[in-house]
C-alpha positions in Angstrom: 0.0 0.0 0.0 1.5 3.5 -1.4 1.6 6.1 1.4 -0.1 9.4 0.5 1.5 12.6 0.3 2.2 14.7 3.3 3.8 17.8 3.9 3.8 19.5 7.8 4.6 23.1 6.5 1.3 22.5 4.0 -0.5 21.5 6.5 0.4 24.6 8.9 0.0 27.0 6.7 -3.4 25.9 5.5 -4.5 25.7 9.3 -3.7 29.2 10.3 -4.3 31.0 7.1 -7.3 29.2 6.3 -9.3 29.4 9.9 -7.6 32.5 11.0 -6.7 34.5 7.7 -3.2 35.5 9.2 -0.3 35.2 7.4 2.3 31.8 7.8 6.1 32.3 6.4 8.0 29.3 6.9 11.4 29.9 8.2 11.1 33.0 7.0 9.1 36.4 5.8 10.6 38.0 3.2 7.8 40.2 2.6 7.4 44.2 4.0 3.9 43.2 6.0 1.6 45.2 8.8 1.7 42.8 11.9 0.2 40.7 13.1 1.8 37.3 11.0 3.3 34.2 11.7 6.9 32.7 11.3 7.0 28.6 11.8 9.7 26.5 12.2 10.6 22.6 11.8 12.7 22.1 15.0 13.4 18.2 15.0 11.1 15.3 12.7 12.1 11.6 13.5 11.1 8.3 13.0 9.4 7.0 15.4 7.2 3.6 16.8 9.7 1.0 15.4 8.3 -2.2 15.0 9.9 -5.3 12.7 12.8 -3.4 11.2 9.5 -0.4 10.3 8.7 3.1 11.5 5.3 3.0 12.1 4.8 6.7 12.7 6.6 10.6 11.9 7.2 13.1 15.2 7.5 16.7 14.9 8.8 19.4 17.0 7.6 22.5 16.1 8.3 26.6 17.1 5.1 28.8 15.8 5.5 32.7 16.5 3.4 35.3 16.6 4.8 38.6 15.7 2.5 42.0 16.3 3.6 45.4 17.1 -0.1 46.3 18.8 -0.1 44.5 22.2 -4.1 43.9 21.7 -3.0 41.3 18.5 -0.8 39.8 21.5 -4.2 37.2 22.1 -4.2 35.7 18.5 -1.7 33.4 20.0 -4.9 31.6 21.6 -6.6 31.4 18.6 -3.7 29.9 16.7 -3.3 27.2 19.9 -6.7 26.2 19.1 -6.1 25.8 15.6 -3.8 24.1 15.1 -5.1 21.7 18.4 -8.2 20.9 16.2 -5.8 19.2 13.8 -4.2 17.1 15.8 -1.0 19.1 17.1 -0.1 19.0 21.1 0.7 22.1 22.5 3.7 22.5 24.9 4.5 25.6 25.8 4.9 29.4 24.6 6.5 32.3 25.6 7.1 35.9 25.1 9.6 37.5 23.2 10.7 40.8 21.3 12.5 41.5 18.0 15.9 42.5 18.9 16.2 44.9 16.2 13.4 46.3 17.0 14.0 49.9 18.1 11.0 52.5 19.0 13.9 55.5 19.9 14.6 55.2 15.6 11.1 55.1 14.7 11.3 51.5 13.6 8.2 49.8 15.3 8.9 47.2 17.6 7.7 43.8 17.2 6.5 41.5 19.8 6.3 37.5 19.7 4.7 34.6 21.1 6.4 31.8 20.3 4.8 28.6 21.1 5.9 25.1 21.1 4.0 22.0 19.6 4.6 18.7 18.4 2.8 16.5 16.1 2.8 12.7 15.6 1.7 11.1 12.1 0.9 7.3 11.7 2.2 5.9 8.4 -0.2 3.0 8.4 
C-alpha cells in the first residue's frame, strides 16, 4: 500500500491561514507586512514507533511565533493554539519575546512574539 503525500509546512499553513486569515512564512518572511503574522519552524522530525525493522509513525517538534507590534494582536496566540489543536497538534508551551532589532527611539516599530511550542505525531499505516 502506497503512502499518500504529506507535507507538515502545508499542513500549517493551510491551518492558520485558512481558519484565521493570518499570514504563515516558513522559516522566513521575506515580505514588507503590517503585523500581526506568523513565522514557523521545523525544530526536530524523527522516526518513530519501530516495530519489525519499520517506523510506524513521523514526530515533529515545532516553534510557531506570533509577531504584532499592537499589544491587543498579542491574544491571537490563543486562537492559533486552538487551531492548530483541532488538527491534531499538542501544544507545549509558549513564551514571550521581542525582536531584537526592534527599536522605538529610531522610529522603527517594535515587534512583539509569542512563540509557542507544539509537536505532532503522524501514523504511516
Amino acid at each position: 500500500m502506497e503512502q499518500e503525500e504529506f507535507d507538515i509546512v502545508d499542513l500549517i499553513i493551510n491551518t492558520i491561514e485558512e481558519e484565521l486569515e493570518l499570514p504563515v512564512f516558513f522559516m522566513r518572511c521575506e515580505e514588507d507586512l503590517d503585523s500581526p503574522y506568523v513565522i514557523f519552524s521545523c525544530t526536530n522530525e524523527i522516526d518513530s514507533d519501530r516495530f519489525d525493522n519499520n517506523f510506524l509513525s513521523e514526530y515533529y517538534n515545532l516553534d510557531v511565533t506570533l509577531w504584532y507590534t499592537n499589544p491587543q494582536d498579542g491574544c491571537l496566540y490563543k486562537k492559533i493554539k486552538k487551531a492548530l489543536k483541532n488538527k491534531g497538534f499538542k501544544f507545549k508551551k509558549c513564551y514571550d519575546i521581542i525582536d531584537e532589532n526592534s527599536n522605538d527611539t529610531v522610529g522603527v516599530d517594535i515587534y512583539y512574539g509569542k512563540l509557542m511550542e507544539f509537536t505532532y505525531k503522524r501514523f504511516l499505516f
